[in-house]
SETIKOL-919704 format. One record per residue (C-alpha): residue number from 0; x, y, z. Coordinates in nm, 3 decimals, decimal comma. Layout:
# SETIKOL-919704
  num        x        y        z
  NUM        X        Y        Z
...
//
This chain:
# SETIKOL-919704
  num        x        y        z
    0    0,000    0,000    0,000
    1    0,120    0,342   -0,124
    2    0,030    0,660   -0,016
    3    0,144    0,827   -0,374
    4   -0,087    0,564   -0,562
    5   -0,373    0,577   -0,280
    6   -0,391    0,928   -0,156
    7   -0,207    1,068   -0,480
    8   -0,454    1,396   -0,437
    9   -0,473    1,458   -0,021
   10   -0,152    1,602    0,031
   11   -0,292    1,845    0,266
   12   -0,400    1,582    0,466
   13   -0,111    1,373    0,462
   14    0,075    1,736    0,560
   15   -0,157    1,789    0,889
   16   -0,107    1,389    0,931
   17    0,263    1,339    0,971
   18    0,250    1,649    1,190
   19    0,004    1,474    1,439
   20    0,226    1,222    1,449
   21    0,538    1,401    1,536
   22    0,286    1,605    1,853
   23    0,235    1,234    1,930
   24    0,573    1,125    1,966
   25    0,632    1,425    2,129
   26    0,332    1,394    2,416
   27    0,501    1,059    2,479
   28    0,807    1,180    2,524
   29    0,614    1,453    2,802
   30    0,502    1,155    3,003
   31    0,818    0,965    3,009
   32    0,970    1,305    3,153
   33    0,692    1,320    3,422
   34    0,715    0,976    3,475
   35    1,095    1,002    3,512
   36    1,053    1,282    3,825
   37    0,747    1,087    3,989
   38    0,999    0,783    3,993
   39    1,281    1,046    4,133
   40    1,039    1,141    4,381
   41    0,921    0,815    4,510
   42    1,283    0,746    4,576
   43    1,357    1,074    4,751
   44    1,063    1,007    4,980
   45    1,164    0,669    5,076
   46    1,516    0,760    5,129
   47    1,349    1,029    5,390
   48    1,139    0,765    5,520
   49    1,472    0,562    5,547
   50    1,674    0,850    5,698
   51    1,376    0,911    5,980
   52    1,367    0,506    6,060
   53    1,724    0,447    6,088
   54    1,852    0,370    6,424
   55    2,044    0,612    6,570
   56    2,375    0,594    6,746
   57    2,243    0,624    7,071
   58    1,981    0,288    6,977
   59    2,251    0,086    6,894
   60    2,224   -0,157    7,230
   61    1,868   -0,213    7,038
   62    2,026   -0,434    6,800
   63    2,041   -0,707    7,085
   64    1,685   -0,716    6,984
   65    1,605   -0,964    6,656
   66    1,297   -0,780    6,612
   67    1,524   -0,409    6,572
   68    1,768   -0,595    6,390
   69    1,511   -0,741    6,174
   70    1,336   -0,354    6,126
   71    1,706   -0,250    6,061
   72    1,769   -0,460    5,809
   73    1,386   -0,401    5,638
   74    1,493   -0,052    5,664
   75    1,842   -0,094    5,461
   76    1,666   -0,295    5,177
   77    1,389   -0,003    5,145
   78    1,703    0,218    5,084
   79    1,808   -0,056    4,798
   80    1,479   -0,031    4,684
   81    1,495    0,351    4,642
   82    1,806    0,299    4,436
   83    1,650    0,084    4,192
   84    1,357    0,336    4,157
   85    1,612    0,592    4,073
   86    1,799    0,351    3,845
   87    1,437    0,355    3,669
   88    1,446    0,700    3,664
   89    1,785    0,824    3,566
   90    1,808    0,542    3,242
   91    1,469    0,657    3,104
   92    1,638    1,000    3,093
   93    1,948    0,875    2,997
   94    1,770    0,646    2,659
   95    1,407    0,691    2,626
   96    1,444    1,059    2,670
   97    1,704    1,154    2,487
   98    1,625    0,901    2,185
   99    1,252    1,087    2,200
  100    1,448    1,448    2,130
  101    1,658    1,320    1,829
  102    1,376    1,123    1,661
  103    1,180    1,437    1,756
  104    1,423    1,680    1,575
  105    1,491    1,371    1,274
  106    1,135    1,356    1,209
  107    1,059    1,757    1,146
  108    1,370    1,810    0,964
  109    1,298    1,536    0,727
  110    0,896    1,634    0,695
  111    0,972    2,026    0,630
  112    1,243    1,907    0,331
  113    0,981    1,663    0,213
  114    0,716    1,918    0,285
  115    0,934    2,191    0,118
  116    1,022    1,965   -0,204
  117    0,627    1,866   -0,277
  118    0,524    2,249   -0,261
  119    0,818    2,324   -0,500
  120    0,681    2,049   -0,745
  121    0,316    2,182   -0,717
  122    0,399    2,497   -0,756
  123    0,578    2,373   -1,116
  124    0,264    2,183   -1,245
  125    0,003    2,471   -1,126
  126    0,213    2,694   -1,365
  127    0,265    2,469   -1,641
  128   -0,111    2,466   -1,640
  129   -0,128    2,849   -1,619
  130    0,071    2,854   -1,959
  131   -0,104    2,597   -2,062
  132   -0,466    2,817   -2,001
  133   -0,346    3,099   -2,151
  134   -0,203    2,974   -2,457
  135   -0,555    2,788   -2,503
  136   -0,707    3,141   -2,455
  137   -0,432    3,276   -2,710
  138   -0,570    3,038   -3,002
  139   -0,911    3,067   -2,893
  140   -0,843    3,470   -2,954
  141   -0,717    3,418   -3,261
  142   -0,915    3,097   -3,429
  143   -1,217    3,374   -3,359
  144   -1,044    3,660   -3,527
  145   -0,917    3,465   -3,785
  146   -1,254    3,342   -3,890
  147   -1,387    3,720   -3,856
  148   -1,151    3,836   -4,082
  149   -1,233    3,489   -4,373
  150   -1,597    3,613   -4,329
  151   -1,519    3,979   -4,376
  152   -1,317    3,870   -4,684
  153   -1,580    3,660   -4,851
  154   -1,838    3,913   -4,819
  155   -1,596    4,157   -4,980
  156   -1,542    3,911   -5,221
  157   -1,909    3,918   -5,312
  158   -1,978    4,276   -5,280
  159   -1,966    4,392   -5,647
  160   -1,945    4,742   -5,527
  161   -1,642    4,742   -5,332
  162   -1,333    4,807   -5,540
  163   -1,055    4,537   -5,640
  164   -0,782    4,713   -5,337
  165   -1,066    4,656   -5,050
  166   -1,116    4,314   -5,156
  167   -0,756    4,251   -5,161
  168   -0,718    4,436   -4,832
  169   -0,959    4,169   -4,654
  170   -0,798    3,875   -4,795
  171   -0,473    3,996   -4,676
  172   -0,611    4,067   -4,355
  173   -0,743    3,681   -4,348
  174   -0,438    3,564   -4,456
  175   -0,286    3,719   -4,143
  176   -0,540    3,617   -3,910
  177   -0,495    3,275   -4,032
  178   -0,149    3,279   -3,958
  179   -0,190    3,409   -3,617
  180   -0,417    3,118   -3,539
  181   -0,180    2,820   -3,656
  182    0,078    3,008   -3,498
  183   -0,120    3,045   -3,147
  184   -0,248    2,657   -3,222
  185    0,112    2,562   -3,241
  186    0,169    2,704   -2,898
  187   -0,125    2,578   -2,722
  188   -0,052    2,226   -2,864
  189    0,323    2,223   -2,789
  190    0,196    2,396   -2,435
  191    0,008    2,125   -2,398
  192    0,245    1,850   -2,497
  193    0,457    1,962   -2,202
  194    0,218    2,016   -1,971
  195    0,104    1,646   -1,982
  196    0,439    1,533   -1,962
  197    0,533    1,751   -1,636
  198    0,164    1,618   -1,583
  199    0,229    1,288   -1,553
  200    0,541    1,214   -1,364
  201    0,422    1,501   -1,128
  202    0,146    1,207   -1,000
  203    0,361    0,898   -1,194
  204    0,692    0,968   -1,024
  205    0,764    1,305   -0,845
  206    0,498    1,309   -0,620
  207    0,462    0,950   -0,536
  208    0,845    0,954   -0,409
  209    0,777    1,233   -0,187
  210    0,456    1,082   -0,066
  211    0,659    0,770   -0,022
  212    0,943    0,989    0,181
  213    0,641    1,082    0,395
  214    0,509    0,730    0,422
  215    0,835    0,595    0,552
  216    0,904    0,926    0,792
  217    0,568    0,792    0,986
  218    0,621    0,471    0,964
  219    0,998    0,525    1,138
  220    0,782    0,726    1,382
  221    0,575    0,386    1,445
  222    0,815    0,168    1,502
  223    1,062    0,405    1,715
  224    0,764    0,404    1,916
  225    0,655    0,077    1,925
  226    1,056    0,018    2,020
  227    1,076    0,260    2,247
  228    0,781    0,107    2,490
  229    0,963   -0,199    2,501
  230    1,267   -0,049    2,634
  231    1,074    0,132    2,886
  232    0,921   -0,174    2,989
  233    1,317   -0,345    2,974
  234    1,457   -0,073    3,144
  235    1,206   -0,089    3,455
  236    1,228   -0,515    3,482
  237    1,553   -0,491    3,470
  238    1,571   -0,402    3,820
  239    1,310   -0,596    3,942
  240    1,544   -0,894    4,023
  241    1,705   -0,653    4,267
  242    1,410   -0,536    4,409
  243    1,305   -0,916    4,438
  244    1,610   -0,945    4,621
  245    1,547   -0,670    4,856
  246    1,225   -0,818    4,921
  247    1,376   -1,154    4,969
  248    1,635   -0,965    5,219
  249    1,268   -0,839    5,447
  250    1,152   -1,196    5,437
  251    1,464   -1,332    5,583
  252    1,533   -1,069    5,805
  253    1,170   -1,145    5,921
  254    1,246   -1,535    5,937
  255    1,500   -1,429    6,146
  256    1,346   -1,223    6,437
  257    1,331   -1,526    6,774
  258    1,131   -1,427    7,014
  259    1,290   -1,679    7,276
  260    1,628   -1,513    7,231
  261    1,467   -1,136    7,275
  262    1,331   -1,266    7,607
  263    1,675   -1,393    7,731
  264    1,828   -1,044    7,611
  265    1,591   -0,851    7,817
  266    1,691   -1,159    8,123
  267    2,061   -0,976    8,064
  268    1,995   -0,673    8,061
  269    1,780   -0,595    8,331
  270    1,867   -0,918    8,566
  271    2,008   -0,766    8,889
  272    2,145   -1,100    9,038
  273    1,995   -1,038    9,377
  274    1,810   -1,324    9,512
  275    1,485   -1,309    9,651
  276    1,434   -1,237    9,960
  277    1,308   -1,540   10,222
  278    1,075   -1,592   10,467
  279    0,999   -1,336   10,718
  280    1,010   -1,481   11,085
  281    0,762   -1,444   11,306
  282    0,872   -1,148   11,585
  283    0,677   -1,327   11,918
  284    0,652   -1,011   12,097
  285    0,505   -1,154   12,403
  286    0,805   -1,385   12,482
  287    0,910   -1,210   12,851
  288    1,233   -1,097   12,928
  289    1,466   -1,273   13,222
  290    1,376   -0,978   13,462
  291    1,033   -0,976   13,357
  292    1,029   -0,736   13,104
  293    0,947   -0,787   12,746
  294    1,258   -0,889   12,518
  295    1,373   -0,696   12,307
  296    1,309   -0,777   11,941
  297    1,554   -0,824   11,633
  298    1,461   -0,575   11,397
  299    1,447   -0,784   11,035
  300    1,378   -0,600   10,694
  301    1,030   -0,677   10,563
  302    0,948   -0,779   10,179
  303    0,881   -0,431   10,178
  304    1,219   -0,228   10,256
  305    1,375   -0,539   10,067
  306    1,206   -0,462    9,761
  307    1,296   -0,104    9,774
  308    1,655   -0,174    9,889
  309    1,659   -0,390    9,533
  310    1,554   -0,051    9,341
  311    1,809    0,143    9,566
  312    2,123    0,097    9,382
  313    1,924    0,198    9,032
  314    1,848    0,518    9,168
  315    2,140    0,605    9,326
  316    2,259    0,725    9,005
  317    2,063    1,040    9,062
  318    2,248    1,088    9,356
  319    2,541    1,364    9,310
  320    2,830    1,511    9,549
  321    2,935    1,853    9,506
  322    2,597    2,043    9,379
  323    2,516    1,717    9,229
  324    2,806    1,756    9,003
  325    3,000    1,376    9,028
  326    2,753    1,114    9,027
  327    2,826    0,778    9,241
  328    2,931    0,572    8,929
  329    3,248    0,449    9,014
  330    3,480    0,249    8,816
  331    3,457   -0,005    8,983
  332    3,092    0,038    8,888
  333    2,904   -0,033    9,235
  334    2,642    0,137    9,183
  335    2,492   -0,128    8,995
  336    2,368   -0,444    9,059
  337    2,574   -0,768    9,072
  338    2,501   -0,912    8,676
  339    2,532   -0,596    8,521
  340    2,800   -0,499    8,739
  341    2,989   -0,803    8,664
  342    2,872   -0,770    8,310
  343    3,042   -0,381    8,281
  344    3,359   -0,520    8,451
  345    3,417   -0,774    8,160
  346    3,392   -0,548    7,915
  347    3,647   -0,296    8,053
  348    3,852   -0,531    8,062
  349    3,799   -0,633    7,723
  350    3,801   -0,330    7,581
  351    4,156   -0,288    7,800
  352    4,258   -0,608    7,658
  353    4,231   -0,482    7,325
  354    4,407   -0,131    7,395
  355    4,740   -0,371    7,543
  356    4,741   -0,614    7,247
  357    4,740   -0,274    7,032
  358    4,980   -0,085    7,220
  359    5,247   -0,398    7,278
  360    5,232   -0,468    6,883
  361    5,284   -0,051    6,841
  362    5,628   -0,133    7,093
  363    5,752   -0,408    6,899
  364    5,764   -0,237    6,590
  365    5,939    0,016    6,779
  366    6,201   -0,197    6,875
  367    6,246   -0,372    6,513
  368    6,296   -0,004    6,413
  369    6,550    0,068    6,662
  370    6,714   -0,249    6,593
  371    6,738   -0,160    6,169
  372    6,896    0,191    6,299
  373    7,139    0,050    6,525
  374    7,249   -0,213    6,232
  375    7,214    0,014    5,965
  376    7,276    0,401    6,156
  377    7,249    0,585    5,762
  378    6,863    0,475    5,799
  379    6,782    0,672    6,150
  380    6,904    0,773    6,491
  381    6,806    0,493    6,701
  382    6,840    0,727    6,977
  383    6,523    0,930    6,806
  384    6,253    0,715    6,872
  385    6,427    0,638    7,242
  386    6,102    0,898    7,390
  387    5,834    0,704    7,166
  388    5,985    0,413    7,328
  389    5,915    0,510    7,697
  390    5,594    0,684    7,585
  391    5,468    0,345    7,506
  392    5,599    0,158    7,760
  393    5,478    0,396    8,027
  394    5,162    0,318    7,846
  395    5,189   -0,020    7,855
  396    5,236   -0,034    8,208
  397    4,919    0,162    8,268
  398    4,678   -0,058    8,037
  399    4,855   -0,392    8,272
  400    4,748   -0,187    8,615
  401    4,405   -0,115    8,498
  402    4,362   -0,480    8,354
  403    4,433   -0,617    8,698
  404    4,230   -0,342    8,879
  405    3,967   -0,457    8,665
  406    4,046   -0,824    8,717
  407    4,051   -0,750    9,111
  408    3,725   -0,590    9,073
  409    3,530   -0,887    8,886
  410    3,671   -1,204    9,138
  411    3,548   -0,955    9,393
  412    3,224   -0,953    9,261
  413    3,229   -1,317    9,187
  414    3,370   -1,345    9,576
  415    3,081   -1,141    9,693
  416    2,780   -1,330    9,540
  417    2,964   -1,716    9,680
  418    3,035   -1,511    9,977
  419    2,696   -1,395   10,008
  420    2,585   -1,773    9,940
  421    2,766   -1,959   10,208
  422    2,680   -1,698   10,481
  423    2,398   -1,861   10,514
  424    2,100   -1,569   10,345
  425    2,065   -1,458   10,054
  426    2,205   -1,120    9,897
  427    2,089   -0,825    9,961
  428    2,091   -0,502    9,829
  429    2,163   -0,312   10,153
  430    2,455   -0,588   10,202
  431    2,576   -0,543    9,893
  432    2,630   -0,179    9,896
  433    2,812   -0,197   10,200
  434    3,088   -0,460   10,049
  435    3,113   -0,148    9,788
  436    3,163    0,132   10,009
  437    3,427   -0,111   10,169
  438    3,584   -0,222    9,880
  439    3,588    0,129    9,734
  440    3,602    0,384    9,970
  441    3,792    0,675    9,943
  442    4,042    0,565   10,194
  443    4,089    0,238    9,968
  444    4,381    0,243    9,680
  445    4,121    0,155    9,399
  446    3,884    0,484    9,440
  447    3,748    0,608    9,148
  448    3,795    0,932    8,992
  449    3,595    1,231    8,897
  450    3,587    1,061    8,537
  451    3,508    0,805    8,596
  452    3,237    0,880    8,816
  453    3,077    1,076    8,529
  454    3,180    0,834    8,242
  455    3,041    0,543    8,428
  456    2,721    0,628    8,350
  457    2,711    0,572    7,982
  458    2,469    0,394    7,802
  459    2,646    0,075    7,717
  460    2,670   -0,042    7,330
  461    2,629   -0,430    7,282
  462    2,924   -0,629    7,384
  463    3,095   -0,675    7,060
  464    3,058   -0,306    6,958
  465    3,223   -0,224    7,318
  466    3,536   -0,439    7,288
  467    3,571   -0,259    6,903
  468    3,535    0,119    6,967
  469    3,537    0,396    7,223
  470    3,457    0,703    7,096
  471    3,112    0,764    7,207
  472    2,940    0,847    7,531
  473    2,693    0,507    7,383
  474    3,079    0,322    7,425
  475    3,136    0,447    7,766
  476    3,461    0,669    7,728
  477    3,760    0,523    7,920
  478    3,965    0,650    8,184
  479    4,183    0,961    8,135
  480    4,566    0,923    8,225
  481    4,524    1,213    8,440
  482    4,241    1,085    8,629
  483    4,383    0,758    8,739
  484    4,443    0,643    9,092
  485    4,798    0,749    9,128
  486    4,786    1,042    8,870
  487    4,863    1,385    8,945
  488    4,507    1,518    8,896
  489    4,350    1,224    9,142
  490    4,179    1,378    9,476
  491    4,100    1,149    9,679
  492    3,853    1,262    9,914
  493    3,810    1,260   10,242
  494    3,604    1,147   10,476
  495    3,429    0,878   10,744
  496    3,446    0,507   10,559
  497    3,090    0,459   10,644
  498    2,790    0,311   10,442
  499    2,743    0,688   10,292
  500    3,110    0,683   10,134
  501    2,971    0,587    9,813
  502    2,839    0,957    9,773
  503    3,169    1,185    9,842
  504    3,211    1,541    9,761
  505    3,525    1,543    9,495
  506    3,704    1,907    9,449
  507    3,621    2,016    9,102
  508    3,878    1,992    8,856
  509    4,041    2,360    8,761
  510    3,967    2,508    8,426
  511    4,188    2,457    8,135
  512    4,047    2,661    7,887
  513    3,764    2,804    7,721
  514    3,587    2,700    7,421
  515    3,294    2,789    7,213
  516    3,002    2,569    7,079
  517    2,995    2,552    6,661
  518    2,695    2,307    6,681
  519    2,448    2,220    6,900
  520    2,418    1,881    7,124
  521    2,154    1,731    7,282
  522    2,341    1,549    7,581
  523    2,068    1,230    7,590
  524    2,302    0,971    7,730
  525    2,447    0,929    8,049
  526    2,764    1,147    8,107
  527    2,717    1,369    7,840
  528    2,595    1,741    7,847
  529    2,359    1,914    7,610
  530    2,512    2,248    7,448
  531    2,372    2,495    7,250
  532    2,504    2,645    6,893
  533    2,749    2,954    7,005
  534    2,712    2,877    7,386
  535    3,081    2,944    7,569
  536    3,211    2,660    7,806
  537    3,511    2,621    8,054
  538    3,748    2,321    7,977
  539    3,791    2,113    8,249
  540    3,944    1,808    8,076
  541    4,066    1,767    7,759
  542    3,999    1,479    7,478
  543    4,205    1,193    7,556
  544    4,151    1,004    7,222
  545    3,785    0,889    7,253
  546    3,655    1,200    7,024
  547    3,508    1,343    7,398
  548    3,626    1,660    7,602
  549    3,477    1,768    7,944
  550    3,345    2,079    7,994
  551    3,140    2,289    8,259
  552    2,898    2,560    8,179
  553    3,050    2,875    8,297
  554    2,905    3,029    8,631
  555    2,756    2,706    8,706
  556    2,837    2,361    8,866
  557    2,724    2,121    8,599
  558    2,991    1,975    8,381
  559    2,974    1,676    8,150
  560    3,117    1,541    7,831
  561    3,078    1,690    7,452
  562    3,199    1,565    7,170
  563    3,552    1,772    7,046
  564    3,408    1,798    6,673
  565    3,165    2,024    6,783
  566    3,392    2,251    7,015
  567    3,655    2,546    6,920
  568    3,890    2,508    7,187
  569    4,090    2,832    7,317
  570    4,362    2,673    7,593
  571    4,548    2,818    7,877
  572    4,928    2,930    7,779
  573    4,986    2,677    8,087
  574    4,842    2,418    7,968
//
């Protein structure tokens, strides 16, 4: 089927069809951009949605939790999912989009020249067959004036009066006309002649090609189109085994949530190892004394204070020394109760395990390099890395006393709770406090300090994360070197060793420095202190590695820990 031999006389139509067709292409090409930025925007709202739903630092014990894990990990594949959306998005733009435009621009530039050609040829035949008219016109004229003038000459002819010239005259004159007709029928015929030709391969051959030009210009437009849905529809499965996958990923990480094993995570985390408390004997007040009078009765705690004894050591972390300044959080951590004590203990000294292993392998390779530079002096002074040398000894030495302070600590606590066994009672609360005001008073070599006091009260991260980093309050920031037992900056207070030694008023520590809040902080874990943008501090302590400095808000007593990113520090010339 042709469009030259078919619709040889509706080029007008043709015209106003092939532009349709290019508008069409065109509105197409308007959806796949909308379509593009609805896809963009899906994925920008469910990276939002991911960005509000992730855990935050300060969540991170969650994760014990299969069911946070689990949301965690649904979470993390919605992000993958967002990424596949914009994969969608970006690779229509990238192909559909861009293929749309050139066809687009192909498409007009080839219909004007086609468009431009067929008016050219028209405009040929419509004035071939203007000539053509008035050449007709021409020997019309003069086949009617030539047989005027044969008329006028045979009546002259016949006239007897008329004299011999006239007659002559109108033959002449008929003659001439005559002439002037072949002459003009000669035109019109050769006219004519050409005019049919030009005719005839205007609608055998010139116009049919450009009608064919047409023809295939919209039919390209078809099948671009037809093509180009199917690579839409290519482009958007081809990310739908990933998106399988990230649904797979929410399935498992559902399979995966035990219920059993959340229920023995909450057993660790909140199980106080105090035993319950036994029966209550029966006081007999009307036993009589020797002397008649009544006997005096053993006072004996009742379920009652027991049960609030048990809650005693959680709340005295809300109980403060100076102003409230130094909490009772210890490092030797008795202000909790025995499990999570004990727990605490282990990981300091994991976490100090860790530190040694790090710091001894950072000593040998200082020896190996002294070693090279004594064998080889062109390579180094051996005698130049003699300071890093003591540096890390010294700190070597330090990481050893606080592993077997911490060692101490945890067989005491595993001392205390047989010890409390084979007295013949169970545990209690009260009893246990007291072995920590003995054990740690501030008369006894293993006090705590300030610090330590204040660092104590972290939130703890799980147990792996702890014995891996330390640079958030969520870690528990470790002890200072200038705030160890021993240390020039330890004050040991004074005071009775009583049951009340746990809460001691410390001196405060003397100001360093100054600094100045570029950020603001919202202190939410234990330990730490909230801050706002601009707000001017006093530094008390400064960072000793963990990313944390200690501060107190000027013309006030309450001092905590912020982290040294957020903090433009101005120190002391004597510091």
């Amino acid at each position: 089927m042709s469009w030259g031999s078919e619709l040889w006389d509706q080029w007008e139509d043709i015209s106003y069809h092939t532009l349709k067709g290019i508008n069409f292409l065109e509105t197409y090409g308007n959806f796949v951009k909308e379509r593009c930025q609805i896809e963009m925007e899906y994925a920008k709202g469910l990276r939002r949605l991911v960005k509000s739903y992730q855990p935050k630092k300060k969540e991170c014990e969650e994760l014990k939790f299969s069911t946070v894990r689990s949301f965690r990990d649904t979470v993390n594949e919605t992000a993958d999912m967002a990424g596949q959306h914009e994969v969608i998005s970006e690779t229509l733009t990238a192909v559909v989009l861009n293929e749309i435009g050139s066809l687009v621009k192909e498409l007009k530039e080839d219909r004007k020249k086609s468009l431009s050609e067929g008016s050219r040829v028209q405009q040929n035949l419509a004035h071939s067959l203007q000539q053509l008219e008035k050449a007709k016109k021409n020997y019309e004229k003069a086949f009617r004036e030539a047989e005027k003038a044969h008329e006028n000459f045979t009546k002259a002819d016949a006239d007897l009066h008329l004299s011999r010239a006239e007659v002559e005259k109108q033959r002449m004159n008929a003659s001439i006309k005559s002439q002037q007709c072949e002459d003009s029928k000669n035109e019109y015929a050769n006219q004519l002649q050409k005019t049919n030709r030009l005719q005839g391969e205007h609608y055998n051959t010139i116009m049919p090609g450009i009608f064919q030009s047409l023809q295939d210009l919209d039919e390209k437009r078809i099948n671009n189109f037809k093509n180009l849905l199917k690579k839409s529809v290519e482009i958007e499965r081809s990310v739908f085994p990933i998106i399988n996958k990230c649904l797979d990923g929410i399935v498992s990480a559902a399979d995966s949530i035990d219920e059993k094993q959340d229920s023995q995570v909450v057993i660790e985390r909140y199980k106080s190892g105090f035993t319950p408390p036994g029966d209550i004997p029966f006081d007999d007040l009307s036993t009589p004394r020797q002397n008649g009078d009544m006997t005096p009765t053993v006072n004996t705690p009742s379920r009652q204070d027991t049960v609030k004894n048990t809650l005693s050591i959680a709340k005295a972390k809300k109980r403060g020394g100076l102003f409230g300044i130094f909490a009772s959080n210890k490092e030797d951590f008795n202000d909790l109760p025995p499990n999570q004590r004990k727990k605490r203990i282990q990981q300091r000294i994991d976490d100090v395990t860790t530190k040694l292993h790090q710091e001894t392998a950072a000593r040998d390779g200082l020896l190996k390099m002294k070693e090279v530079y004594e064998g080889n002096p062109s390579l180094g002074d051996p005698m130049s890395i003699t300071g890093q040398l003591t540096d890390s000894c010294q700190k070597i030495e330090k990481l050893r006393a606080d592993l077997q302070r911490y060692q101490s600590l945890l067989e005491d606590v595993d001392t205390l709770g047989t010890g409390g066994a084979t007295s013949g009672g169970p545990s209690t609360p009260n009893s246990l406090a007291r072995h920590h005001s003995n054990v740690m008073s501030p008369h006894h070599n293993g006090g705590a300090s300030p610090r330590s006091s204040v660092t104590s009260h972290r939130t703890s991260l799980s147990d792996e994360s702890l014995s891996r980093s330390s640079h958030s309050p969520e870690s528990g920031i470790g002890l200072s070197h200038n705030s160890l037992p021993g240390s020039d900056t330890y004050d040991q207070p004074d005071g009775p060793d009583d049951d009340n030694a746990e809460f001691y008023d410390a001196e405060p520590l003397p100001i360093i420095g100054t600094c100045r809040a570029m950020y603001a902080f919202e202190g939410t874990s234990e330990g730490s202190m909230s801050m706002a943008e601009g707000e001017e501090l006093s530094i008390i302590e400064l960072d000793q590695g963990d990313g944390w400095t200690r501060v107190r808000r000027v013309g006030e007593f309450e001092e905590g820990f912020v982290p040294t990113s957020y903090i433009e520090m101005n120190l002391y010339n004597n510091c």
